[in-house]
C-alpha positions in Angstrom: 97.8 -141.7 -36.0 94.8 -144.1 -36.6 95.3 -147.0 -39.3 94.4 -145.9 -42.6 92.2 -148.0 -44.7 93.4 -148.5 -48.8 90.8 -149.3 -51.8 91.5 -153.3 -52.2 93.0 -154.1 -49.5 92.3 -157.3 -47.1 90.2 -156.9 -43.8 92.7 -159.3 -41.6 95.9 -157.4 -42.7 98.2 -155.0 -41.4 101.2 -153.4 -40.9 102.7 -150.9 -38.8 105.5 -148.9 -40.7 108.2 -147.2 -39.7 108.2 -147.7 -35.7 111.3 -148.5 -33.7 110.5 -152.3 -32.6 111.4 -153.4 -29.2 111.5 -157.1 -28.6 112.5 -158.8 -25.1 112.2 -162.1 -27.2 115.3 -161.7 -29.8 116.4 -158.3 -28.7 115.4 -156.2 -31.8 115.3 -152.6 -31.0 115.5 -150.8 -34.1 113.0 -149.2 -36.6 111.4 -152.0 -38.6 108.4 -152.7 -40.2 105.5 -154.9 -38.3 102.9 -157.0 -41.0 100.1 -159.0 -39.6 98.3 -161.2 -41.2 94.8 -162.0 -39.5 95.7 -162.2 -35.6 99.3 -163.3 -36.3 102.6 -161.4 -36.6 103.9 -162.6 -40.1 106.9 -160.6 -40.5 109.2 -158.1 -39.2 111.4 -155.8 -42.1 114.6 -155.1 -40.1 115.4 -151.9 -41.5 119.1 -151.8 -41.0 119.4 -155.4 -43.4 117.6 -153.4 -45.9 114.0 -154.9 -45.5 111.0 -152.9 -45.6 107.3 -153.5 -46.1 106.4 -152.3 -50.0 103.1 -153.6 -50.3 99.7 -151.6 -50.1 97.0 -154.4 -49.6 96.7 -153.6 -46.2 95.9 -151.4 -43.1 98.5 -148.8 -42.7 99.9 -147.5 -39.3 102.5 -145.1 -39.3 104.5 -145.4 -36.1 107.2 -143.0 -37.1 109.0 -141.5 -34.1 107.3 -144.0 -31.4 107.9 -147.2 -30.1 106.2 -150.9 -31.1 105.8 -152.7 -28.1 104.6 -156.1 -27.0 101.2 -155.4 -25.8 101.4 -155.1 -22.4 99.9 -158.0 -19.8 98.9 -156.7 -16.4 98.8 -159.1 -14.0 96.9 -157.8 -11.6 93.5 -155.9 -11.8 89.9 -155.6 -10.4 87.0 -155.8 -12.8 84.3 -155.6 -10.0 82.2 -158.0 -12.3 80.1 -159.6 -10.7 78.3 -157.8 -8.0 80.3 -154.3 -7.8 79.5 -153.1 -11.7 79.2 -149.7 -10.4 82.9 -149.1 -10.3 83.3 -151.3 -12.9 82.8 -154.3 -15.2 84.7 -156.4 -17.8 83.6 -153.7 -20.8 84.7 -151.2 -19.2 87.7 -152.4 -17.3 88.9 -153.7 -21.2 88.1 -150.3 -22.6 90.2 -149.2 -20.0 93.3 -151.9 -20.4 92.9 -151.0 -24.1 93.3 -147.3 -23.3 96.6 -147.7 -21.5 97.8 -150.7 -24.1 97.6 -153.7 -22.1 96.1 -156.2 -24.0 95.8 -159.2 -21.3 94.7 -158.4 -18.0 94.6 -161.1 -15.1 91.3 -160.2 -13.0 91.3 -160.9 -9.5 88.5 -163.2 -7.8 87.5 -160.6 -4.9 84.4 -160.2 -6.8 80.9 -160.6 -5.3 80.2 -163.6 -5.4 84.0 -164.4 -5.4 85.2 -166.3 -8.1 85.1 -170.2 -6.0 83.0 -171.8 -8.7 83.2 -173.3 -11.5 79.6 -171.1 -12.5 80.8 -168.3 -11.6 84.0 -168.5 -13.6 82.3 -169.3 -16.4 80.3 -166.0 -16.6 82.9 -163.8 -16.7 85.0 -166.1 -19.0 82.1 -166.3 -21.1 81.1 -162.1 -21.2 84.8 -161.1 -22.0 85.1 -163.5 -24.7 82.1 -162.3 -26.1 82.3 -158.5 -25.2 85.7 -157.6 -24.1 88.3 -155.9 -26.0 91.1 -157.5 -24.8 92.4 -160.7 -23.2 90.7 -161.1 -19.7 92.2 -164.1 -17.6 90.1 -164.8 -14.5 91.7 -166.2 -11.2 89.9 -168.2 -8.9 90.1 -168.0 -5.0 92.2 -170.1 -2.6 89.4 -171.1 0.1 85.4 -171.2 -0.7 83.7 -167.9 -0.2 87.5 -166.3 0.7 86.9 -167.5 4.5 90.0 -169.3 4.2 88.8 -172.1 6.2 88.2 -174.9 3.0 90.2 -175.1 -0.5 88.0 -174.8 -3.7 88.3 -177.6 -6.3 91.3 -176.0 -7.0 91.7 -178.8 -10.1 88.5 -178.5 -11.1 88.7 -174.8 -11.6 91.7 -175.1 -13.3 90.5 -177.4 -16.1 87.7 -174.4 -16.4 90.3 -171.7 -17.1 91.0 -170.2 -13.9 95.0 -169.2 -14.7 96.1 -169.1 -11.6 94.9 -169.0 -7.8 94.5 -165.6 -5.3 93.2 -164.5 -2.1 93.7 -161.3 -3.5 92.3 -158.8 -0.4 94.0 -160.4 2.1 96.0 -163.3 3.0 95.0 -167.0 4.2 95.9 -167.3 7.7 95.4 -170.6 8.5 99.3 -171.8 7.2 98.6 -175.5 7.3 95.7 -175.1 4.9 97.8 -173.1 2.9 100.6 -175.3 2.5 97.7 -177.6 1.0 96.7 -175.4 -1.5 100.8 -174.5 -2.3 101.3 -178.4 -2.5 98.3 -178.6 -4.9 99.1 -175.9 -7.2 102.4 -177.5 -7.4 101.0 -181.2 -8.4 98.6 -178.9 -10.9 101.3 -176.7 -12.4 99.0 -173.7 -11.1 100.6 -170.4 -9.9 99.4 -168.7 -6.5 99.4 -164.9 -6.7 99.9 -164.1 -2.9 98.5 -160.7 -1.0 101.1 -160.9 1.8 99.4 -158.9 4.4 99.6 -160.2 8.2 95.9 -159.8 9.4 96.1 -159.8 13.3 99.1 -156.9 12.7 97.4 -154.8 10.4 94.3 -154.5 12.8 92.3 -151.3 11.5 95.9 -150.1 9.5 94.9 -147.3 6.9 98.1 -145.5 5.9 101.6 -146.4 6.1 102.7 -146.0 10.1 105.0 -142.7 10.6 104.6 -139.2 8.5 101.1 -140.1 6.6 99.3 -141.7 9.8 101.0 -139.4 12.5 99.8 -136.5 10.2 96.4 -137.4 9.3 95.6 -139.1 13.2 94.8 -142.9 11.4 96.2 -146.2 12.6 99.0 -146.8 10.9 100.3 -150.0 8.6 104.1 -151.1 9.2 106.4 -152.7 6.8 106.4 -155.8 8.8 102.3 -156.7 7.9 103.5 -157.0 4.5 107.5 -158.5 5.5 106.4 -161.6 7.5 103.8 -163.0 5.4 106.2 -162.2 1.8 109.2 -164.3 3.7 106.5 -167.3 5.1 104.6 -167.5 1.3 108.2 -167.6 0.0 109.2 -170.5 2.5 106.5 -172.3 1.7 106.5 -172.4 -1.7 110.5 -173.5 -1.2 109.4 -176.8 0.2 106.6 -177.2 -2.0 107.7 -176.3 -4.9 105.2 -174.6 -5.9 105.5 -171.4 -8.2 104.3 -168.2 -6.5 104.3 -164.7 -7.3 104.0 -161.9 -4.8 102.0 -159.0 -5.7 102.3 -154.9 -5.4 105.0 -155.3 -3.0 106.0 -152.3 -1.1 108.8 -152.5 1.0 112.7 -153.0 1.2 112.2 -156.2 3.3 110.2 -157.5 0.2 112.7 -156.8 -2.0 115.5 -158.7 0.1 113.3 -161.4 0.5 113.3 -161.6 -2.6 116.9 -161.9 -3.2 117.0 -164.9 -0.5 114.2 -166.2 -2.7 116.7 -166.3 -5.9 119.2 -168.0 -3.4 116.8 -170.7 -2.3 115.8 -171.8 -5.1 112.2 -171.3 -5.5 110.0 -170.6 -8.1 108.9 -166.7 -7.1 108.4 -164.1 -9.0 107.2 -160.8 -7.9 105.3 -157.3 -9.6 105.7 -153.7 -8.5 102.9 -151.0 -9.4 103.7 -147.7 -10.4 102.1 -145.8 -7.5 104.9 -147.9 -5.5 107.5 -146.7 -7.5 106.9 -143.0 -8.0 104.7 -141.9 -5.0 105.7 -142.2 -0.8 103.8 -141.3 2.0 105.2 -137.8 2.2 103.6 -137.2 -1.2 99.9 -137.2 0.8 100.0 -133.7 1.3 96.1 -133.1 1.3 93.4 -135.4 3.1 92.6 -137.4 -0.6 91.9 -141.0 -0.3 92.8 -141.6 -4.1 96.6 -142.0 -2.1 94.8 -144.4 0.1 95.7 -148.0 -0.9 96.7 -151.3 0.3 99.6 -152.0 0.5 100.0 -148.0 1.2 102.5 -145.6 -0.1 106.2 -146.0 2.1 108.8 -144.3 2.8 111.2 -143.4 0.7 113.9 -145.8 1.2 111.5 -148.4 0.1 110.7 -146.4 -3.3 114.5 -147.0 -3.5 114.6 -150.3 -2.7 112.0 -151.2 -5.2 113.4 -148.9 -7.7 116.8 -150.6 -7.3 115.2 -154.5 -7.6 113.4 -153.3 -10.7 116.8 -152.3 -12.4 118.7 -155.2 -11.3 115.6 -158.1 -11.8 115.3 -159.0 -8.7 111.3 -157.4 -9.2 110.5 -159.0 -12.7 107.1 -157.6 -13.3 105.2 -154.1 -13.5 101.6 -154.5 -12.8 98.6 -151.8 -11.9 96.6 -153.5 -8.9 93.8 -151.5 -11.1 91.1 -151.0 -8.4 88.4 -148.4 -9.4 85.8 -146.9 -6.9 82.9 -144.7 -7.2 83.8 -140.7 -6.4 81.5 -140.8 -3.6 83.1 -143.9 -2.1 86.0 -142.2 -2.3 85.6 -139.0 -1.4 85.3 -140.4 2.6 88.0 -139.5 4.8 91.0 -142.0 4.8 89.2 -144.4 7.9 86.1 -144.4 6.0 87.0 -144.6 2.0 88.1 -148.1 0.4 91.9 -148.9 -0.1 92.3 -148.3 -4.2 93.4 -146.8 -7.2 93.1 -147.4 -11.3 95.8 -147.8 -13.3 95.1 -149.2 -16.2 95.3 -145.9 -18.0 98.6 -144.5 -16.6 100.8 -147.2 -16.3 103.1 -147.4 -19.5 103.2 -143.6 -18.6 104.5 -143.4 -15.2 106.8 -146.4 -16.1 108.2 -144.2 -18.7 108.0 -141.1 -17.3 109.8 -142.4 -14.1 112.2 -145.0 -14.8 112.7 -144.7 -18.5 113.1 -140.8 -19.5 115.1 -140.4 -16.2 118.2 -143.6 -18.0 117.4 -145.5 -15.1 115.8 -148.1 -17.2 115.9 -148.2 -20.8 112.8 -148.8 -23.2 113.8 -153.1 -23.8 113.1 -153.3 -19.6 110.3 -151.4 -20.0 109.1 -153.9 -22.4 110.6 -157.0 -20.6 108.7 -155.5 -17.1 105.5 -154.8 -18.5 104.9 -157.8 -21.4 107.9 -160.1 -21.4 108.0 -161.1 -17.7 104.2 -161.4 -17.0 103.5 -163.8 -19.9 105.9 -166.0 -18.9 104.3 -165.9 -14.9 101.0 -167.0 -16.4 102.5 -169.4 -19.3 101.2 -167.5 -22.2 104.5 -166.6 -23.7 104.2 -169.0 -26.7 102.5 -166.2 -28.3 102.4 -163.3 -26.0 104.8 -161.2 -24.8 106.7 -160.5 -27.8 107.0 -159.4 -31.3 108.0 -162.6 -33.3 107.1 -164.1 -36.4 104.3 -166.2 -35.4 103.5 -164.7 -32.4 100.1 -163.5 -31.9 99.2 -159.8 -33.5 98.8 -157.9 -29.6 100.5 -155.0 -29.8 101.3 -151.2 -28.3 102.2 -148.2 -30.4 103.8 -145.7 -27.6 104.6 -143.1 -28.1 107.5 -141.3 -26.1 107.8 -137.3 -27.2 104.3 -136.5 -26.3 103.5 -135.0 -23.0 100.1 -134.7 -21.1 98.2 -134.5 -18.1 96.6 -136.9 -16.5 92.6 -135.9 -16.5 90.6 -138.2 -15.0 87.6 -137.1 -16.4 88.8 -138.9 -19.9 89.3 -142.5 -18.1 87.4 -145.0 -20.1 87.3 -147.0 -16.9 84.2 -145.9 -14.7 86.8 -145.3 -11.7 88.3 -142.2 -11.4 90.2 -142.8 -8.1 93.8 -141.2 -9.2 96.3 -139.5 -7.1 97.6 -138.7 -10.1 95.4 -135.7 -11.7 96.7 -133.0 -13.1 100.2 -134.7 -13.0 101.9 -134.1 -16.9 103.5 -137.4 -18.1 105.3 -138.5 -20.5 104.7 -140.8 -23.5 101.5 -142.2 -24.5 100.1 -145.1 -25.7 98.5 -143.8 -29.3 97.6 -147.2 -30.9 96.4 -150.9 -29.4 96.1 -154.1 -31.2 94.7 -157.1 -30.1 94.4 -160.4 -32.2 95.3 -158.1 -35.7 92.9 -155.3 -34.8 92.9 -152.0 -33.9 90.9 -151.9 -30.3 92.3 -148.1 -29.4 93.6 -145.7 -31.4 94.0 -142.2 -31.7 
């Protein structure tokens, strides 16, 4: 249901009525009643202490039967802005995000040029502030021009919003320089969102190495391109103390490592995307390259594995790895497409549908995993993340009875690269809210 509008009452307020609340922050998860005043959440009517909202001054959302979420914050995403709008660009990427009920997205700096300046930072911070619909946090590069051969100003872009520092595409090789940069995000408080992907062993890798590659006659990509640079990052950021978090991991060596992680001490954190968690390499039963990405689908003792450190935290975060192509682009053969998928617009689905309709995670997870967790990797869980009194008004409506299939002709994000179409799903994000307001809603 779309918010209803009442004779009288005020533009800034709302409230959504009637919802079951889920809230990693104080552990409410029971119906209540959500009122937001402007872009803040100014209180929550617990319906089991006999509270309830009795005004009607202000925009309506009935939420009966569905969940009220935290809005979700995806960590990782590609907005292909600048240089690559044809697949996409921040409009579209946030129409996209809003789509799917994230409502803070953390772009990667792959973009062309890469994000290694102050300038070109400040374009895209300046277009989604003024045009996108939800919260777009940019990263900046580790090493000028991603050649990994000189650090940026990694201070400097910093202090111009970058929120944290990638090389997202690939990893830096050289490991001295990238103890530097580990030792400077550490002196700047900065996080460093590692790609852990062994260049020299991946060579010309296109699917994972055994049923997918054998079957389809492409070089293959092992476990251990993605194993050896996890447990180095991890070491290094142990003795630098710098915080690091490992993205789309993919394998049961990742998941370990991160369990010795835990027992060293360091500050790492770590993300799972759905594809990894629901899809393997035996699933690539037709030459498609929408089941080509990087890292690639594994085995199924690694869905496992993953599976497994999602339940018991070792994996705190869920994110997309949102990376749209153009249908020609990917309609190549596997050696010739690009390595990507979107996301965006199926995640809280295939989170639900896989891990929460099944009992092996229950809907507060869910919520911890996709809202919760990644706030606090990127320090904005003063006011995101959560439904509290005084936090701000970004919020999901999902939700979890309604079943459909995944048509990637209604995408609002100009990729279309799924492996996912015609796949039925369950739950749906029907309502988004970012700063008080209604960006999606259907």
């Amino acid at each position: 249901m779309t918010a209803k509008r009442y004779e009288g009452m005020k533009e800034d307020d709302m409230v959504i009525i009637n919802g079951h609340v889920v809230d990693p922050e104080t552990g409410l998860n029971e119906e209540a009643d959500v009122e937001v005043s402007g872009d803040t959440i100014k209180k929550i009517y617990v319906k089991s202490k006999g509270e309830a909202y009795e005004g009607n001054d202000s925009e309506i959302i009935d939420a009966k039967g569905k969940y009220v979420m935290p809005g979700f914050v995806d960590l990782h995403v590609h907005f292909r802005d600048p240089g690559q709008t044809y697949k996409e660009d921040i409009v579209t990427g946030a129409r996209a995000a809003a789509h799917g009920g994230v409502t803070t997205v953390c772009a990667m700096p792959n973009t062309s040029p890469v994000v290694d300046s102050v300038e070109t930072l400040g374009y895209i911070l300046d277009k989604a502030d003024k045009e996108a619909l939800v919260h777009v946090k940019q990263l900046s590069c580790i090493t000028k021009g991603m050649e990994g051969k000189e650090l940026v100003d990694m201070k400097a872009m910093k202090e111009a919003g970058a929120v944290a520092f990638s090389e997202d595409g690939k990893s830096v090789m050289d490991v001295k320089l990238y103890r530097e940069a580990m030792k400077e995000a550490a002196s700047l408080g900065a996080v460093v969102m590692a790609h852990c992907e062994d260049k020299d062993l991946v060579g010309k890798g296109v699917l994972n190495e055994g049923v997918a590659s054998e079957k389809y006659d492409v070089p293959g990509i092992p476990n251990s391109v993605e194993d050896i640079i996890t447990a180095r990052d991890i070491l290094l950021a142990a003795e630098t103390g710098a915080k690091l978090h490992i993205c789309h991991c993919s394998t049961k060596g990742t998941v370990e490592l991160m369990r010795m992680a835990k027992r060293l001490g360091a500050d790492v954190t770590a993300e799972v995307c759905p594809h990894h968690f629901t899809l393997t390499d035996a699933d690539i039963t037709e030459a498609n390259s929408n089941y080509k990405m990087n890292p690639p689908l594994r085995k199924e003792e690694d869905v496992k594995a993953l599976i497994e450190g999602l339940i018991d935290g070792t994996m705190s975060c869920i994110s997309t790895d949102h990376a749209p192509h153009s249908d020609e682009e990917k309609e190549r053969y596997f050696d010739k497409a690009p390595f990507g998928i979107v996301g965006l617009e199926t995640s809280a689905a295939l989170t639900y549908t896989a891990l929460v309709s099944t009992g092996l995670m229950d809907i507060m997870e869910m919520a911890r995993k996709m809202s919760y967790n990644p706030a606090h990797v990127i320090g904005i869980d003063r006011d995101y993340g959560k439904l509290t009194e005084g936090a701000k008004a970004d919020i999901a409506v999902f939700d979890p009875c309604v079943e459909w299939e995944v048509k990637a002709s209604e995408f609002f994000s100009k990729g279309h690269n799924t492996p996912y179409e015609g796949k039925v799903l369950k739950g749906k994000v029907t309502d988004t809210i970012v700063d008080g307001k209604v960006v999606y809603g259907e």
